[in-house]
C-alpha positions as a Markdown table, in Angstrom:
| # | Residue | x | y | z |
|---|---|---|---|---|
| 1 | Unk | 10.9 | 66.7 | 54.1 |
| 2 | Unk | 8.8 | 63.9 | 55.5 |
| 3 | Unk | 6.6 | 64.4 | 58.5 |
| 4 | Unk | 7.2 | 61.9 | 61.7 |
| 5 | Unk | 4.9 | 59.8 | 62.5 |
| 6 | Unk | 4.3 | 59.3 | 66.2 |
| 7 | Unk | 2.6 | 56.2 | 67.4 |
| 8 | Unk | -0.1 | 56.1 | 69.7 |
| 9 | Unk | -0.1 | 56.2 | 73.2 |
| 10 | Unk | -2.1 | 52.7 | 73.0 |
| 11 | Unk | 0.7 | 51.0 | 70.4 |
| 12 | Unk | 3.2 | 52.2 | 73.0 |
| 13 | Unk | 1.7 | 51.1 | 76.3 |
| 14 | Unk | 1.1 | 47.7 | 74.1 |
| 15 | Unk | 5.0 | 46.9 | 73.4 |
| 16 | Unk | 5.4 | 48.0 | 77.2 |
| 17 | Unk | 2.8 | 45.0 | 78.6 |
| 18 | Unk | 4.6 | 42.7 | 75.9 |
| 19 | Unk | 8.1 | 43.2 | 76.8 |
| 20 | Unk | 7.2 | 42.9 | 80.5 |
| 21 | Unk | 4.7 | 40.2 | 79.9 |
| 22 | Unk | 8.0 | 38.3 | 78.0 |
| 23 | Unk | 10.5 | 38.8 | 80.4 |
| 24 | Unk | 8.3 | 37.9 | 82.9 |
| 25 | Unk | 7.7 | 34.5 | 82.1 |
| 26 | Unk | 11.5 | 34.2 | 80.8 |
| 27 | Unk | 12.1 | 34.8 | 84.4 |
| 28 | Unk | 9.3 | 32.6 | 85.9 |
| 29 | Unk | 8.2 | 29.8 | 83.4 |
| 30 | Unk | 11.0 | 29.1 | 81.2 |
| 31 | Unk | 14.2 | 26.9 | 81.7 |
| 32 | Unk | 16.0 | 29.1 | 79.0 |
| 33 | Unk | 16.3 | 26.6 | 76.5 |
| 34 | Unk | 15.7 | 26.6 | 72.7 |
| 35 | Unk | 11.9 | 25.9 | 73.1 |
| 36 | Unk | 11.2 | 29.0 | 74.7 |
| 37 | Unk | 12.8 | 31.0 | 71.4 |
| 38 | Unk | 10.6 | 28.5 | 69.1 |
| 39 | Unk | 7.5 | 29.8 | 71.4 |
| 40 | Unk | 8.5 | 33.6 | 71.4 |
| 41 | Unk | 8.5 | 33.7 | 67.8 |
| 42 | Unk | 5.2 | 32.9 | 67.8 |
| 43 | Unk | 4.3 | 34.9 | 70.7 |
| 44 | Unk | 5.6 | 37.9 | 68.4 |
| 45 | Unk | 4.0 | 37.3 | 65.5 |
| 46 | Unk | 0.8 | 37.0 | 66.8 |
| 47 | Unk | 1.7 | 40.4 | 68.6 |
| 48 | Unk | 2.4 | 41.9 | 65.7 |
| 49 | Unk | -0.9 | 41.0 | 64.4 |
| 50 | Unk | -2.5 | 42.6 | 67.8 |
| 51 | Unk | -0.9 | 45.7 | 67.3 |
| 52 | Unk | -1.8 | 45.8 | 63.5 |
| 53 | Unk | -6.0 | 45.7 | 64.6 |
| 54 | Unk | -5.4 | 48.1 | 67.3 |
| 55 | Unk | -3.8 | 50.6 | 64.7 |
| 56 | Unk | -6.4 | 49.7 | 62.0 |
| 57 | Unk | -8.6 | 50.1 | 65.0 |
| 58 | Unk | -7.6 | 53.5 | 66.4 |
| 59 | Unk | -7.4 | 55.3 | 63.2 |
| 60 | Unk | -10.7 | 53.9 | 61.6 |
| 61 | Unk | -8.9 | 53.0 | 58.6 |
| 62 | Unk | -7.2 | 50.3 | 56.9 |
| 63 | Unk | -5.2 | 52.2 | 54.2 |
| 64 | Unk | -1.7 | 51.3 | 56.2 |
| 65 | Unk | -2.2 | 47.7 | 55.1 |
| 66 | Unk | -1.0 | 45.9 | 52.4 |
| 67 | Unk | -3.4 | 43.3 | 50.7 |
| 68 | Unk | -0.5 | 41.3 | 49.0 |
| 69 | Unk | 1.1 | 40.8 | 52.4 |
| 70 | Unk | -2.2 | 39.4 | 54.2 |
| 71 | Unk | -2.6 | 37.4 | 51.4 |
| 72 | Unk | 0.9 | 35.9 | 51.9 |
| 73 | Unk | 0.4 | 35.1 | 55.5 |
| 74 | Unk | -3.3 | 33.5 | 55.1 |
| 75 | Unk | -1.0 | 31.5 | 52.4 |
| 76 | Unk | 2.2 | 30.6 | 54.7 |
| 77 | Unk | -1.0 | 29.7 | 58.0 |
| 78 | Unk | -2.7 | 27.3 | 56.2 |
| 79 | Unk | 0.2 | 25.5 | 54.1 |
| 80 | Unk | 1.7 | 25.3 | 57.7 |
């Protein structure tokens, strides 16, 4: 059997402040419009990226990451 990994109480509180953080200015700043799903994208990508150094981060160790992947989004950045 595999063992479950839990996350971290910091990874969990994180998604919490983003997803109130988001609807929050859904609510507030944004008209609803097509834009706003352009913007989120990024919004969650560069998240994601948050939540990758906090777990690199927390555990002290950067085994969870795959070089071929990082490699593909420093490609995908710049030819943007």
């Amino acid at each position: 059997m595999r063992s479950v990994v839990k996350p971290s109480s910091t990874v969990v509180a994180a998604w919490g402040i983003f997803f109130f953080c988001s609807l929050l200015v859904y609510k507030l700043l944004s008209d609803g419009d097509f834009s706003f799903l352009l913007t989120y994208a990024a919004v969650c990508r560069c998240f994601a990226f948050v939540i990758l150094n906090i777990k690199m981060y927390t555990s002290n160790s950067a085994s969870s990451v795959s070089l071929k992947t990082l490699e593909a989004y420093v490609t995908v950045f710049f030819l943007r």
